[in-house]
C-alpha positions as CSV (number, residue, x, y, z in Angstrom):
1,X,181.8,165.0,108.4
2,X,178.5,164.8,110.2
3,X,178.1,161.2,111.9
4,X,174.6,161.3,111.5
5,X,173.9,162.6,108.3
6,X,177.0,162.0,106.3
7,X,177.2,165.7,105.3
8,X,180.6,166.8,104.4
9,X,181.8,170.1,105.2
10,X,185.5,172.2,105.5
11,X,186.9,172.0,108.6
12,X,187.3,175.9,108.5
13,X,183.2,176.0,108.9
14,X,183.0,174.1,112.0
15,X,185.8,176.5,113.5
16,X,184.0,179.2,112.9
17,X,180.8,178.3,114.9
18,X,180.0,180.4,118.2
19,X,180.3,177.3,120.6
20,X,181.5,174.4,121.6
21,X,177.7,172.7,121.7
22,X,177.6,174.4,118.2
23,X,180.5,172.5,116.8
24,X,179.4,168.9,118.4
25,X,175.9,169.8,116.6
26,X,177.5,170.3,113.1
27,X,179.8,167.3,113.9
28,X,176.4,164.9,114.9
29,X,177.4,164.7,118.4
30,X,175.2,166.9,119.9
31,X,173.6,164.0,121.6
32,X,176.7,163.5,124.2
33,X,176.3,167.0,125.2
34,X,175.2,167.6,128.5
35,X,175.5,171.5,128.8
36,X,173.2,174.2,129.8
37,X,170.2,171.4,130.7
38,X,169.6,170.0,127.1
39,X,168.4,166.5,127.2
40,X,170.6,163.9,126.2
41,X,169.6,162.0,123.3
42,X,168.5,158.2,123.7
43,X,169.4,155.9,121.6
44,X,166.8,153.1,120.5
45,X,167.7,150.0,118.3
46,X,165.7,146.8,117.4
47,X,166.5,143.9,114.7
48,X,164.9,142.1,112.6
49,X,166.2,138.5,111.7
50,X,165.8,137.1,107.8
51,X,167.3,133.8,106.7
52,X,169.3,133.6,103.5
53,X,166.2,134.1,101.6
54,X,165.0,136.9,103.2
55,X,162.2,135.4,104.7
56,X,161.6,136.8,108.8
57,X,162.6,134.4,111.5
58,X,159.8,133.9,113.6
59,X,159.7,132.9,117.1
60,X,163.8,132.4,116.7
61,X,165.6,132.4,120.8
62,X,167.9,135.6,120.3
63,X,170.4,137.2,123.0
64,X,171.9,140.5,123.0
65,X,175.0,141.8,124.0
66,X,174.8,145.4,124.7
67,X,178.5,145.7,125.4
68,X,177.9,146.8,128.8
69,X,177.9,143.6,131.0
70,X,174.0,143.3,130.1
71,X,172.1,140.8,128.4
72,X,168.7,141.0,126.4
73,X,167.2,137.6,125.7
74,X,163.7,137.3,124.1
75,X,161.9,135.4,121.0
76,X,161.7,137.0,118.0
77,X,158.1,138.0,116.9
78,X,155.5,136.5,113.9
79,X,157.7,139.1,111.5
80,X,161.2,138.6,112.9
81,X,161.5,141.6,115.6
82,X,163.3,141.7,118.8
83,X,162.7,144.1,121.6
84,X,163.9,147.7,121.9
85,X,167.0,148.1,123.3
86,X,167.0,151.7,124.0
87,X,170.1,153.4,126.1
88,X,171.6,156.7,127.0
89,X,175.1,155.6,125.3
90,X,176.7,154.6,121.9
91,X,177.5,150.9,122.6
92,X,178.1,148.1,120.1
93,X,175.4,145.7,119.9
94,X,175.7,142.0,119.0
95,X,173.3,139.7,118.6
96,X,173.4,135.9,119.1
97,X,170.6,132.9,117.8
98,X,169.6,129.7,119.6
């Protein structure tokens, strides 16, 4: 199955792809492939806070833990946004209110 897209496909196709950057690109994990001077892809995630109702949480104190050791702590905006939190790596995000 392709992470990404959610495609299914027999195993016995990816096998039969020409390369190893080949199979990690029909598998969705192109992105963690170094090789031969492609770019690395960047990941970029942002949330947006509701309330039970499903009304935006503006100006709500947020921090996030990126997994890494590193904090991001900001205000939410007037529709219920946090920053970007863009990185080079797959990490596990959590998010904590104030």
């Amino acid at each position: 199955m392709n992470v990404e897209t959610g495609e299914f496909f027999p195993f016995e196709r990816v096998r039969k792809l020409k390369s190893g950057y080949a199979m990690a690109e029909a598998l969705g994990y192109e992105w963690a492939c170094n090789c031969r001077g492609r770019p690395q892809k960047r990941f970029d995630e942002q949330f947006r806070l509701k309330d039970r109702n499903g009304r935006a949480l503006a100006n709500v104190r947020y921090r996030i833990d990126t997994g890494e050791g590193k904090f991001i702590t900001g205000t939410t905006d007037a529709v219920g946004r946090t920053l970007h939190v863009r990185s080079y790596v797959a990490s596990g995000l959590k998010i904590y209110t104030s």
